[in-house]
C-alpha positions in Angstrom: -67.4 74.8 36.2 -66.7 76.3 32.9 -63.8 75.2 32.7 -65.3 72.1 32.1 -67.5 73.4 29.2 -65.1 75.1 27.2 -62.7 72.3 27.3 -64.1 68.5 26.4 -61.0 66.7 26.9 -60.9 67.2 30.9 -61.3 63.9 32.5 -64.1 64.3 34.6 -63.7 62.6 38.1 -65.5 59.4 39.3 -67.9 60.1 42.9 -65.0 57.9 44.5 -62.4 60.2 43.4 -64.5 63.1 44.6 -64.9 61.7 48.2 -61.5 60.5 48.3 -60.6 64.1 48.1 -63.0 65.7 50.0 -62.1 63.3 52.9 -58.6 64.3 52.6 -59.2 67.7 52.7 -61.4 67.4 55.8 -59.0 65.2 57.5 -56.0 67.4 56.7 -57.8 71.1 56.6 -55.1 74.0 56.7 -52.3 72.1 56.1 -51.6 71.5 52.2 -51.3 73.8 49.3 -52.8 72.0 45.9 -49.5 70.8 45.0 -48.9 68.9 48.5 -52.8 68.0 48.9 -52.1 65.9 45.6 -49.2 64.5 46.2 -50.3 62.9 49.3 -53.6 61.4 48.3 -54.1 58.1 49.3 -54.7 57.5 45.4 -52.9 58.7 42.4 -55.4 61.1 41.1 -54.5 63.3 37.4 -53.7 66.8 37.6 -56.5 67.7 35.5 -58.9 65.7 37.4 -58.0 66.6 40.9 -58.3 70.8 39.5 -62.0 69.9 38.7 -62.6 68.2 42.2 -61.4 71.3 43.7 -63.4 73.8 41.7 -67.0 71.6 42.6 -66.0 71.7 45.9 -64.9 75.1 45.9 -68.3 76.0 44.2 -70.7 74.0 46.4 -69.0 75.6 49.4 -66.9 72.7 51.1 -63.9 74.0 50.8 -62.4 77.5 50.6 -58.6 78.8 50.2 -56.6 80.8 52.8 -54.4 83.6 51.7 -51.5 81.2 51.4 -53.2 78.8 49.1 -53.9 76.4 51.1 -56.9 74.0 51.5 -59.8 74.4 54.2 -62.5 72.3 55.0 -65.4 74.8 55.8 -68.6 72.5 55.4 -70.7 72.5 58.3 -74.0 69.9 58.0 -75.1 71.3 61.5 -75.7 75.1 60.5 -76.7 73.7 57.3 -79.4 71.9 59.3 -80.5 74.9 61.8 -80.7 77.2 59.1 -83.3 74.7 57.0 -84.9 74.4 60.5 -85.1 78.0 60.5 -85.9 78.4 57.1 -83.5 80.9 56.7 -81.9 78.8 53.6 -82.9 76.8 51.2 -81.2 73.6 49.8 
């Protein structure tokens, strides 16, 4: 995210754009590198714009990157949920 504040000419993605990808990801987890999740978006998406999807979702813990750069979905609502239920987080 501070990429984002240092520079004020990235384009900052709409929430469709931002689901659109995250969808992807989830439906294609371990398969694509950044360069091949891009090119095989369902949408043409800017460079620019797609890197700052992946950082937020990369910050907020949706995604993560194996050693060979590629793209895992690693949300999981259900732990999220027994961990609130057993107040062990806090979101």
């Amino acid at each position: 995210m501070e990429q984002l504040l240092e520079n004020p000419y990235i384009r900052s993605p709409t929430l469709d754009t931002v689901l659109m990808v995250e969808r992807t990801i989830e439906a294609h987890s371990g398969e694509y590198n950044r360069t091949g999740l891009w090119k095989n978006l369902p949408k043409k998406v800017m460079w620019q714009t797609f890197l700052v999807v992946l950082e937020y979702l990369e910050s907020i813990n949706k995604i993560a990157f194996d050693n060979e750069g590629r793209l895992a979905y690693i949300w999981n609502p259900r732990l999220v949920k027994l961990l609130r239920q057993r107040k062990e987080i806090v979101i």
